[in-house]
N, C-alpha and C positions, 0 to 999 in steps of 0.2 A: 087198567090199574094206574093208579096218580103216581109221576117218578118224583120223589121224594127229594129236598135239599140235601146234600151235602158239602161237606168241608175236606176238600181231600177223598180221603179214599170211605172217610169218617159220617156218619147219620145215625139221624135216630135210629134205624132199623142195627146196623152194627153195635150201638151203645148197648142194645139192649130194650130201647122205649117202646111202649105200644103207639102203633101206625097210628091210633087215632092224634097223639099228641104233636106227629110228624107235621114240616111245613112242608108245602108243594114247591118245587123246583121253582116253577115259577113263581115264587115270593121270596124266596129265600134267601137271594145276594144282597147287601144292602150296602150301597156305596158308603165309601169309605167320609165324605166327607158332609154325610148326614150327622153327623153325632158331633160336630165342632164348629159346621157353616156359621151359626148361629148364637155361637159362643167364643171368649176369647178366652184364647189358648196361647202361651209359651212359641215362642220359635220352636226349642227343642220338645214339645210334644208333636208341633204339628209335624216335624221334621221323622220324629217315631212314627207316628201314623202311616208320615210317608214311605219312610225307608225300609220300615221294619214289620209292618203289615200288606201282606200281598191279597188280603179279602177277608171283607166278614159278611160269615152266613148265619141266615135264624136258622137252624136244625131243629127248634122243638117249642112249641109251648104246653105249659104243663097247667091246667086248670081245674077245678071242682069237676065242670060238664066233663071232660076228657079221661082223667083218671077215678072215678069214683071217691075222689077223698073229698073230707070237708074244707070249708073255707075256713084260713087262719088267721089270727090275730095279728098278726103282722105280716104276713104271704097270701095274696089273691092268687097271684099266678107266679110262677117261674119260667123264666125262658132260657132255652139253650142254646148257648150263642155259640160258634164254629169262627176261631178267630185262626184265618194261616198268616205263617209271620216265616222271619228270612232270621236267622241268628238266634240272638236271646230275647226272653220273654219280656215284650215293654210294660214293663207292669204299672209305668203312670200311665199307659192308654186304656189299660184294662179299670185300674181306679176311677180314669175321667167316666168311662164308660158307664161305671157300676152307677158312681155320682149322678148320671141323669135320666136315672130308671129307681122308682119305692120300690120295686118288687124284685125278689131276687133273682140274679144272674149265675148261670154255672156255664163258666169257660171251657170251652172245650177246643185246648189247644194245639195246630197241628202243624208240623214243620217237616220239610224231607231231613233223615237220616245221613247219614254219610253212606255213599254209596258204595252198594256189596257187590263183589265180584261172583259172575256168571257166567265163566266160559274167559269169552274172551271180552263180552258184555257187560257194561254196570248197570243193574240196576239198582234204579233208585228206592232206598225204603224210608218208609213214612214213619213216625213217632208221635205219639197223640201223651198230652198232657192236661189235667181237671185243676182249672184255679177256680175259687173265689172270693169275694172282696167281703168282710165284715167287719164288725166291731171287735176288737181284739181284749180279751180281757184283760180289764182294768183291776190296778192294785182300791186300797180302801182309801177315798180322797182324792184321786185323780182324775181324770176325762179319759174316759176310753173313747181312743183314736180308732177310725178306720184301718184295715192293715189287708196288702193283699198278697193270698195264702196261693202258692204254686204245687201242685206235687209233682210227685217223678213222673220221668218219662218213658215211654213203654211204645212195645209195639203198637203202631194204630190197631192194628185186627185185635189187639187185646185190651181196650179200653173198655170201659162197663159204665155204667149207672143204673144202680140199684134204684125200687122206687119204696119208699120205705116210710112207713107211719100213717096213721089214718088222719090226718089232718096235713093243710097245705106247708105251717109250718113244720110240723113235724117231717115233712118231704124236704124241705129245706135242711133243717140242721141235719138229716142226714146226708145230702148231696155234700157240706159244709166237711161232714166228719170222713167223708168220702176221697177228698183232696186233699185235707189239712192230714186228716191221721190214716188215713188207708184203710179204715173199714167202717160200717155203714148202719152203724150206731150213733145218734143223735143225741143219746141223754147224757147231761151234764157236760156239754160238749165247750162250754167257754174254763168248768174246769180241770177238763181232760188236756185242756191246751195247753193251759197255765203250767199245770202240773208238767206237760212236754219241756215248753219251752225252760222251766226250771231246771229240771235234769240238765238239759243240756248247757245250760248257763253254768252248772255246777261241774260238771264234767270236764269244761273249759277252763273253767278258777282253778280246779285241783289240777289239771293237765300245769297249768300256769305257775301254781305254787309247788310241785316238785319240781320244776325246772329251779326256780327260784332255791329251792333249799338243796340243791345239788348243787350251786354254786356260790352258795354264801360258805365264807371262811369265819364267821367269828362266832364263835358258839353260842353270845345271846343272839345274835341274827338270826341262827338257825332254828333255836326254839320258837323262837316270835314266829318265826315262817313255819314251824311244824306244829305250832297249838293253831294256828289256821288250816292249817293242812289237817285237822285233826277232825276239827267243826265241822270243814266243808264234807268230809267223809260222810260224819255222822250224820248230814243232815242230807247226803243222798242215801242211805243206806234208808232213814227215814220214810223219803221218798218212793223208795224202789220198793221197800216191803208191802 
C-alpha cells in the first residue's frame, strides 16, 4: 500500500479525499525555496518563508482523471498544499504562492497547538486551518483585488474537505466557501461574501456610533450621531432578513 504525504499529523486520507487524489510520500515535501529561487522576493517575505514556514507538502491533486468531475472554465486541476508554519499565518507567502500557480490552491494549514497536559507529560497538539487566495468581490467600478481568506482553527483530526459539484470549478468555489464561510456551498459565493463582509463592517460602524452618541453632550451632536445610528441599523436589519 503507497504511504501517503502528509503535513503534520494531517493528509488527504484524514481530510476526507479519495486515495486516488492522494500524493505518495515520496513526492510530497517540496522544498521551501522552490517557489522564490527564481523569483525576486522582499527581504521580509523571504525572511517569512524562512522563519515562519517549517515545510510545504503537495497532499493532494484533484483532477477530471482522479475525481470524476468535469473540466472547468477556469479550474483544470486543484492542488492541496500542507503548508506547517511556527506562529501566525504568513499570508504574503501564501499570496506569493497562490501568484505562481492558474490553477487553484487550497491551504491546508498546520501548526502545533499549545501544549496539553497529560499526567505529568505535554503533549503536543496539532490545529489544522483551510485558507484560500482569490479574487475578492469587487464593488461596481473598481478592480477586484486578490484577497487572502484564512478560516479558523480547529483540531487537526477534525479538518474536512468536502468534494463537492460536478464540475472542476464548481469543486473549487466550494473548497473557496469551505474556508471563507464554513460550509460547502459554492453558489453565489463572491455574493455571499460580500454580503459577510458587509454585516460585519456594519456591526462595526454601529458598535462605533453608539459609543460615539453615549458621549456626545450637545444635543445636535447627538441627533446627527443617532439619524446615523438610525440608517446603519436599518440597513443591517435589511441585510440580516
Amino acid at each position: 500500500m503507497m504511504t501517503i504525504a502528509s503535513c503534520g499529523t494531517v493528509s488527504a486520507h484524514t481530510l476526507g479525499l479519495s486515495a486516488k487524489t492522494a500524493i505518495p510520500a515520496s513526492k510530497g515535501e517540496l522544498p521551501k525555496q522552490v517557489f522564490y529561487a527564481k523569483a525576486t522576493i522582499s527581504s521580509r517575505l523571504k525572511k517569512h518563508f524562512t522563519d515562519q514556514v517549517e515545510s510545504i507538502t503537495m497532499l493532494g491533486l484533484l483532477r477530471s482523471t482522479n475525481t470524476g468531475l468535469a473540466e472547468g472554465a477556469r479550474c483544470r486541476e486543484i492542488l492541496v498544499l500542507g503548508i506547517r508554519i511556527t506562529g501566525n499565518t504568513p499570508e504574503d507567502v501564501l499570496s506569493f504562492i497562490a501568484s505562481r500557480r492558474a490553477s487553484g490552491i487550497i491551504f491546508v494549514i498546520v501548526r502545533d497547538a499549545d501544549a496539553a497536559e497529560d499526567g505529568t507529560a505535554a503533549a503536543v497538539r496539532q490545529e489544522c486551518a483551510l485558507a484560500v487566495c482569490r479574487k475578492a468581490p469587487g464593488r461596481i467600478g473598481h478592480i477586484a483585488e486578490s484577497k487572502t481568506y484564512v478560516g479558523p482553527w480547529k483540531p487537526a483530526g477534525e479538518a474536512r474537505l468536502a468534494l463537492r459539484g460536478t464540475t472542476l470549478d464548481e469543486a473549487w468555489d466550494s473548497f473557496c466557501a469551505q474556508a471563507i464561510l464554513g460550509d460547502d456551498d459554492g453558489t453565489d459565493l463572491d455574493a455571499r461574501i460580500r454580503r459577510r463582509d458587509d454585516i460585519a463592517s456594519l456591526r462595526a460602524q454601529i458598535a462605533k456610533l453608539e459609543r460615539d452618541h453615549g458621549r456626545a453632550r450637545q444635543p445636535a451632536q447627538r441627533n446627527e450621531i443617532y439619524a446615523k445610528l438610525h440608517k446603519a441599523r436599518k440597513q443591517l436589519d435589511d441585510l440580516m432578513a
